[in-house]
C-alpha positions in Angstrom: 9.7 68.3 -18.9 7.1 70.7 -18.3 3.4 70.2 -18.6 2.9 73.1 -21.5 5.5 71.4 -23.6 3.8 67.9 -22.9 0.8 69.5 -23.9 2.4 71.2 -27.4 4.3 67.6 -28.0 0.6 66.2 -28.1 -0.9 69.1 -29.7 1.7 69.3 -32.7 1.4 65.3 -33.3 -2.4 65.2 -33.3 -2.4 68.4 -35.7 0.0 66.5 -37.7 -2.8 63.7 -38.0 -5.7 65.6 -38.8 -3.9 67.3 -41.6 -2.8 63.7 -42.9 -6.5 63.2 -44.3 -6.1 66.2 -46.5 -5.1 64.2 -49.5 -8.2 61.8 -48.9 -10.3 65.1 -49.0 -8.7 67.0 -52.3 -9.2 63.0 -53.9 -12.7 62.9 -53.4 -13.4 66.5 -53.6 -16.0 67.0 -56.6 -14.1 70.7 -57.3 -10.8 71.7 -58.8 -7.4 71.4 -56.6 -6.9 75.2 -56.3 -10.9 75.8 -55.8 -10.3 73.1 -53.2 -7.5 74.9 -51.5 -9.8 78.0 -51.2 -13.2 76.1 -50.0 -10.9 74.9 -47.5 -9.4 78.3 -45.8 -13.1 79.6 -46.7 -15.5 77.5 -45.0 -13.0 77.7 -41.8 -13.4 81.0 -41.4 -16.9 80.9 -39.4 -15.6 78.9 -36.8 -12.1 80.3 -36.9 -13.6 84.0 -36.4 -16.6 82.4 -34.0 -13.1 81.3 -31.6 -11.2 84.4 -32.1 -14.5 86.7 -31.3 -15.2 84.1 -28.1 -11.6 84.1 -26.7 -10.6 87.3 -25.1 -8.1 85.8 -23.4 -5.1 85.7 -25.6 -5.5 89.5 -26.9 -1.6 90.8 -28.2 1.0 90.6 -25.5 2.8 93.2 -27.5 1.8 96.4 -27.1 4.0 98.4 -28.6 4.2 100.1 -32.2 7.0 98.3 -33.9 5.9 95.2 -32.4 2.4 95.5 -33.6 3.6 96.5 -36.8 6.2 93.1 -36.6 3.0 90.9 -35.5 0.8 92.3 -38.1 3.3 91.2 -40.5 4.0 88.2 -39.5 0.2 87.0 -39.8 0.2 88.7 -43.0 3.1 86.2 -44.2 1.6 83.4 -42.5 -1.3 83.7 -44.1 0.7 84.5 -47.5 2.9 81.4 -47.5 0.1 79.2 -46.1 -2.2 80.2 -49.7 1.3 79.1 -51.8 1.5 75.7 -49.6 -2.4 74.7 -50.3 -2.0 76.1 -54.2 0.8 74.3 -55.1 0.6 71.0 -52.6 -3.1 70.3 -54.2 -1.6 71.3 -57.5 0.8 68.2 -56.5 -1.8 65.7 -55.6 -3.3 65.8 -58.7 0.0 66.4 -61.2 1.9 62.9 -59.4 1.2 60.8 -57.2 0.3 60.9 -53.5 3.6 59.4 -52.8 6.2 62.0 -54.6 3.4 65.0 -53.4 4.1 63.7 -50.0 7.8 63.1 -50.0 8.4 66.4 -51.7 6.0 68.5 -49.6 8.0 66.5 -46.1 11.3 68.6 -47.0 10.2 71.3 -45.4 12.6 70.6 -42.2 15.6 71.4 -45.0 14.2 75.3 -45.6 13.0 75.9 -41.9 16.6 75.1 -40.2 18.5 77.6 -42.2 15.6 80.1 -41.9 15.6 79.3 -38.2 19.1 80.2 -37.8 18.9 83.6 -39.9 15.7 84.9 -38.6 14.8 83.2 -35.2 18.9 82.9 -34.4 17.8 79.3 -33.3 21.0 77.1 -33.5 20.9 73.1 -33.9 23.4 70.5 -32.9 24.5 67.0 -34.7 21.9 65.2 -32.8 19.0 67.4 -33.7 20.5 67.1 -37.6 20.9 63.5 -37.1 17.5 62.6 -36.3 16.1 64.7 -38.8 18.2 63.1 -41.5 16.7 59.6 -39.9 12.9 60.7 -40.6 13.5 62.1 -43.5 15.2 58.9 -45.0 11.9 56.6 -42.9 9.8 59.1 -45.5 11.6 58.0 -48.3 11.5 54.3 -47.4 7.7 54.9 -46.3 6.5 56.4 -50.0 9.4 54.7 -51.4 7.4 52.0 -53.0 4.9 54.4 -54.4 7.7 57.1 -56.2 7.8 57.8 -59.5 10.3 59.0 -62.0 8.3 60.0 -64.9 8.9 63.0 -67.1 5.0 63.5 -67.1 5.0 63.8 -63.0 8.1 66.8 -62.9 5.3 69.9 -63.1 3.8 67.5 -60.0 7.1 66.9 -58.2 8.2 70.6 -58.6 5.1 71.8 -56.9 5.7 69.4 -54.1 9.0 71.0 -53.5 7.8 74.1 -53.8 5.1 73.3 -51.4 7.8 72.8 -48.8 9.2 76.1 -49.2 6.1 77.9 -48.5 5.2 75.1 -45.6 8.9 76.6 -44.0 8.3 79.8 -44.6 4.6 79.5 -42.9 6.2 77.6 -40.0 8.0 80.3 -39.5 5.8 83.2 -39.7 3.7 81.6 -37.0 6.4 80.7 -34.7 7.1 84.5 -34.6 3.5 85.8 -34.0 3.0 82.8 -31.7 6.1 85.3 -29.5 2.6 87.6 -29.4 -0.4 86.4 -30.2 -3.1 83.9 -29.1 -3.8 80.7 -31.5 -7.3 81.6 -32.4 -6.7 85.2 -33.8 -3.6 84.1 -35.7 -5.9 81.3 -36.9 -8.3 83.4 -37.9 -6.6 86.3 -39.3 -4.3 84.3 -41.1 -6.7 81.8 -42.7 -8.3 85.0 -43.9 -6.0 86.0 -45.6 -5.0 82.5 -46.8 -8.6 82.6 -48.3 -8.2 86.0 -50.1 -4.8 85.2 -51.8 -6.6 82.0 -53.2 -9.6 83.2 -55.0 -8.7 85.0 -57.0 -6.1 82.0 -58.4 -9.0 79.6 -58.2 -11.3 81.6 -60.2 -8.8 82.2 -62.7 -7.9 78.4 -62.8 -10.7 77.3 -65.1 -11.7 74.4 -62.7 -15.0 73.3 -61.4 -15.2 76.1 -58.6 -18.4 74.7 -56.6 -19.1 70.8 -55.9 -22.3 69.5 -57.5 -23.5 67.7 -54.7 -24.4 67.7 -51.0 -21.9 64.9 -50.8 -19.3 67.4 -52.6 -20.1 69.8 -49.6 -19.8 67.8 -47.0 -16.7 66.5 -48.0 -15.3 70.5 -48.4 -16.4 70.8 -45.2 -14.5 67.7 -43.9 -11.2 69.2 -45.5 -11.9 72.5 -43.8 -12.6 71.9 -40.2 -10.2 68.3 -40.2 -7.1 69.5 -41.5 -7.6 73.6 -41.7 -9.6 74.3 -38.4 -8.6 71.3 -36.2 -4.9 70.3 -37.8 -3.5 73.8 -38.1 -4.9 75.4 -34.6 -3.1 72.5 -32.7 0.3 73.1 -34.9 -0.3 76.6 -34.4 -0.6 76.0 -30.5 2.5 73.7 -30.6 4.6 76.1 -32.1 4.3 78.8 -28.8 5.7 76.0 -26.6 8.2 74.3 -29.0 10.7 75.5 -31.7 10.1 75.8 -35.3 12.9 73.2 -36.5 11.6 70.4 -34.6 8.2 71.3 -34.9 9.2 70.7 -38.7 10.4 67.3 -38.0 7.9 66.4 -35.6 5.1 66.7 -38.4 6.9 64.3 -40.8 4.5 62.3 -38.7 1.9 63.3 -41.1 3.1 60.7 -43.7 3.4 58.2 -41.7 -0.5 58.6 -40.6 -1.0 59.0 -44.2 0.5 55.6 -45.3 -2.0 54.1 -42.3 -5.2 56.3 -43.4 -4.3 54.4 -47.2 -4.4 51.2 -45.8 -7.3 51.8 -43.4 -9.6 53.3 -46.0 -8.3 52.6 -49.6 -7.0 49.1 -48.5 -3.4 50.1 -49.8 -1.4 47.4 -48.4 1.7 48.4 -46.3 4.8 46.1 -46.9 8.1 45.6 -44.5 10.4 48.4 -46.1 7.6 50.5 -45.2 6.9 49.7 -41.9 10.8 50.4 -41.5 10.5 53.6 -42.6 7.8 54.2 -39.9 9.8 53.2 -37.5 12.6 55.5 -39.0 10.7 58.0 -38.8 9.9 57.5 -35.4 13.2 57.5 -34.1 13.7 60.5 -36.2 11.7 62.8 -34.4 12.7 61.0 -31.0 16.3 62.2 -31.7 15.1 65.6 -32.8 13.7 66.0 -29.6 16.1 65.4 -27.9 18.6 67.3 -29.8 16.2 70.3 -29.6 16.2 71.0 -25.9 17.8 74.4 -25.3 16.6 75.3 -28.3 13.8 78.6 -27.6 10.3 78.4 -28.7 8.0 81.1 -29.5 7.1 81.4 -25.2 10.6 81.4 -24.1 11.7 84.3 -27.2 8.4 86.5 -26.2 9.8 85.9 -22.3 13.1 87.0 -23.3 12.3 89.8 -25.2 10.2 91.2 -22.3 13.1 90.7 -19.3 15.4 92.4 -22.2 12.9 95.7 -22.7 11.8 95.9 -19.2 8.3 94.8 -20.3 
């Protein structure tokens, strides 16, 4: 194994972790969920853009037409389907619990495979498939004690499916500017126009749009440099070096340092089914890997495309 896809292994499970305090951050945030959502592409932006402007290393590999017009695109979408993920996953958090928001949102690895195979042409075998059904079934057992079934939580529980879809379809859309494009300008472009296709919804929401303290603030600006700047750049990062469907099940790590942030912080006690789950989990994503090799990632399709155009 090669050191760029030991560095993209560590890079997508540490993103996973910072983007596991989100939940903490839209809980104590003093705003609205969807205000939240845009406060949190927003305030990234400055240091997002301060990156992109300071690396001029990583300027667009492609340089011709169609493919500019492909990678502009593809940001675009990211950016697109990243605004429905933060709309309708903080819309979860505060419609059911944390639990079924999690579980829900963790399907994600069900969308991107299909889409993988259509667009990408990526192909998985029965050990890739089997250790994604293991981590998906440790997430159930991990949240399992927290689910609910109430009629009051659907609105909450639809939005967390939902929220997968657009977290596949953003997976996606960065794995094929990633072929092209440095992190930082993705990350910035994209979070831009994350941040444009959420005002106007959070204005429009009726929520409490601005936090009515410095402690609100700060806590805004723990969401967005945490999870937005720090969580997303690495998974960004991670998805040049390692393909899209087991980059999906690689972050159903995220729960799992959910589960641990809960009991760390809100003193939410963790019982044996759930520490199985865990471990499920973990072997999950240990299968998947394996079961991925062979499988291209962003690098290997940008290489490809090159030795196949003479460029």
């Amino acid at each position: 194994m090669n050191k760029p896809h030991w560095l993209a292994l560590i890079a997508l499970f540490a993103g996973a972790s910072a983007v596991a305090a989100s939940p903490l951050f839209v809980r104590w945030s003093e705003t609205g969920p969807t205000p939240a959502a845009f406060w949190r592409a927003g305030l990234a932006l400055p240091a997002l853009w301060l990156w992109a402007l300071a690396d001029r290393t990583h300027a667009a590999i492609a340089a011709k037409v169609e493919s500019a017009g492909v990678l502009r695109k593809s940001i675009a979408l990211a950016g697109f389907f990243f605004a429905g993920d933060l709309i309708f996953w903080h819309g979860s958090i505060m419609h059911t619990s944390i639990a079924n928001a999690t579980f829900l949102a963790t399907c994600a690895p069900l969308f991107v495979v299909p889409a993988a195979w259509l667009i990408l042409k990526v192909r998985t075998g029965a050990l890739f498939l089997a250790g994604m059904l293991c981590a998906l079934i440790g997430v159930a057992l991990l949240v399992g004690p927290n689910l609910h079934a109430r009629t009051s939580a659907l609105t909450g529980d639809l939005m967390g499916l939902i929220t997968a879809m657009f977290f596949a379809s953003y997976l996606i859309a960065v794995s094929r500017a990633r072929a092209h494009l440095g992190t930082a300008r993705i990350m910035a472009w994209s979070t831009t126009v994350t941040a444009l296709c959420i005002l106007p919804v959070a204005l429009a929401s009726g929520e409490q749009f601005f936090p009515s303290s410095a402690h609100g603030w700060w806590v805004l600006i723990g969401l967005a440099l945490l999870p937005q700047v720090v969580g997303q750049s690495l998974i960004a990062y991670a998805l040049a070096h390692l393909p899209p469907t087991f980059s999906s099940v690689g972050l159903l790590l995220e729960p799992v340092v959910a589960v641990l942030l809960a009991w760390l912080l809100l003193q939410e006690h963790m019982n044996g089914l759930q520490l199985a789950g865990a471990g499920a989990v973990l072997a999950g994503i240990f299968l998947a890997h394996r079961g991925s090799r062979g499988q291209p990632a962003a690098a290997a399709r940008r290489r490809h495309g090159r030795a196949s155009t003479g460029g």
